[in-house]
C-alpha positions as CSV (number, residue, x, y, z in Angstrom):
1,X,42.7,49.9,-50.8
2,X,40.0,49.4,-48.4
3,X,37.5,49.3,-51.2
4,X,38.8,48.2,-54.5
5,X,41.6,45.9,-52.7
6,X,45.2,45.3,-53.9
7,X,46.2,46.6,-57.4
8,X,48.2,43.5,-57.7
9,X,47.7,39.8,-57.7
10,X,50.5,37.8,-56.2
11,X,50.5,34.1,-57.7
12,X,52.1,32.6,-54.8
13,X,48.9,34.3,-52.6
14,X,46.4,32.4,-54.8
15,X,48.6,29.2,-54.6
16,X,48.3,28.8,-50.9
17,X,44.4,29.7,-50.7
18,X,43.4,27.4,-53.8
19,X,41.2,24.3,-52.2
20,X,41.6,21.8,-55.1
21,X,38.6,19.6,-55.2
22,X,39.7,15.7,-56.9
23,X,43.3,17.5,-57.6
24,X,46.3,17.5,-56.1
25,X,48.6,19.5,-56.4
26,X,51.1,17.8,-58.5
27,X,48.5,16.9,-61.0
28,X,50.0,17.9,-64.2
29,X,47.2,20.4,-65.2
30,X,47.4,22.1,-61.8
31,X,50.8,22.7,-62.4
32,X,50.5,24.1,-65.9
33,X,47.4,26.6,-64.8
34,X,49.8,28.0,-62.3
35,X,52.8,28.2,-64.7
36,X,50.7,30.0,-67.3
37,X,49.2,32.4,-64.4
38,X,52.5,33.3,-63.3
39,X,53.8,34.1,-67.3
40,X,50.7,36.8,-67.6
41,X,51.1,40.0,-67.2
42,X,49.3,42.0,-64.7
43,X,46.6,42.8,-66.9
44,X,45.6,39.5,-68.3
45,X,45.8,38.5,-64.3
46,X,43.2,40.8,-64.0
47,X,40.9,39.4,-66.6
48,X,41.6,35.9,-65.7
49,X,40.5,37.2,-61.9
50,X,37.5,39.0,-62.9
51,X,36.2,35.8,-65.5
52,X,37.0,33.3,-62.2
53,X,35.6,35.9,-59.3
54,X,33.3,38.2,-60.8
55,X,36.0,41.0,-59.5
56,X,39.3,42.2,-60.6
57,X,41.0,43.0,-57.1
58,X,42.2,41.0,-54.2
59,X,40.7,41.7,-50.9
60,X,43.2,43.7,-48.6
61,X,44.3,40.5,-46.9
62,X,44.9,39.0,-50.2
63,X,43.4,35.6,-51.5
64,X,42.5,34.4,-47.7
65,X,39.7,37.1,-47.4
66,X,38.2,35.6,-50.5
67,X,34.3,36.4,-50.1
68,X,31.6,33.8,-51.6
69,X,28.4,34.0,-50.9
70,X,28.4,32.1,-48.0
71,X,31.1,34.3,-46.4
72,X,35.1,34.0,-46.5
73,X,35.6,31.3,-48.9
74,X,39.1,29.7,-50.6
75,X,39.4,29.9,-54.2
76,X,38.5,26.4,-55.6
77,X,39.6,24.2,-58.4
78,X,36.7,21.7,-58.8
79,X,37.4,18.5,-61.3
């Protein structure tokens, strides 16, 4: 687990370490990303992590230990 991270992605994890640039999060299309997330199956979770990240696993400590090139970094949602 160590190296390829969790085998699951855990909407809820990703909701709380999302930094939403010019959003908030009752914006209407926020909301409906979310909602679609959460309706996909594991493996289009997957693809939609891999497209987004450039990896299909969560870091151990789930979507907190979020590496960017800079270092630990939130997922973000930039208008």
């Amino acid at each position: 687990m160590m190296i390829s991270g969790l085998p699951t992605i855990d909407i809820n994890d990703l909701k709380r370490n999302t930094f939403l640039n010019q959003y908030q999060k009752t914006d209407q299309i926020i909301i409906w990303l979310f909602e679609v997330l959460e309706s996909f199956d594991m493996s289009l979770r997957t693809s939609f992590l891999q497209f987004v990240t450039g990896t299909s696993k969560v870091p151990p400590e789930g979507f907190k230990g979020l590496m960017g090139l800079n270092g630990p970094t939130k997922f973000t949602i930039q208008k």
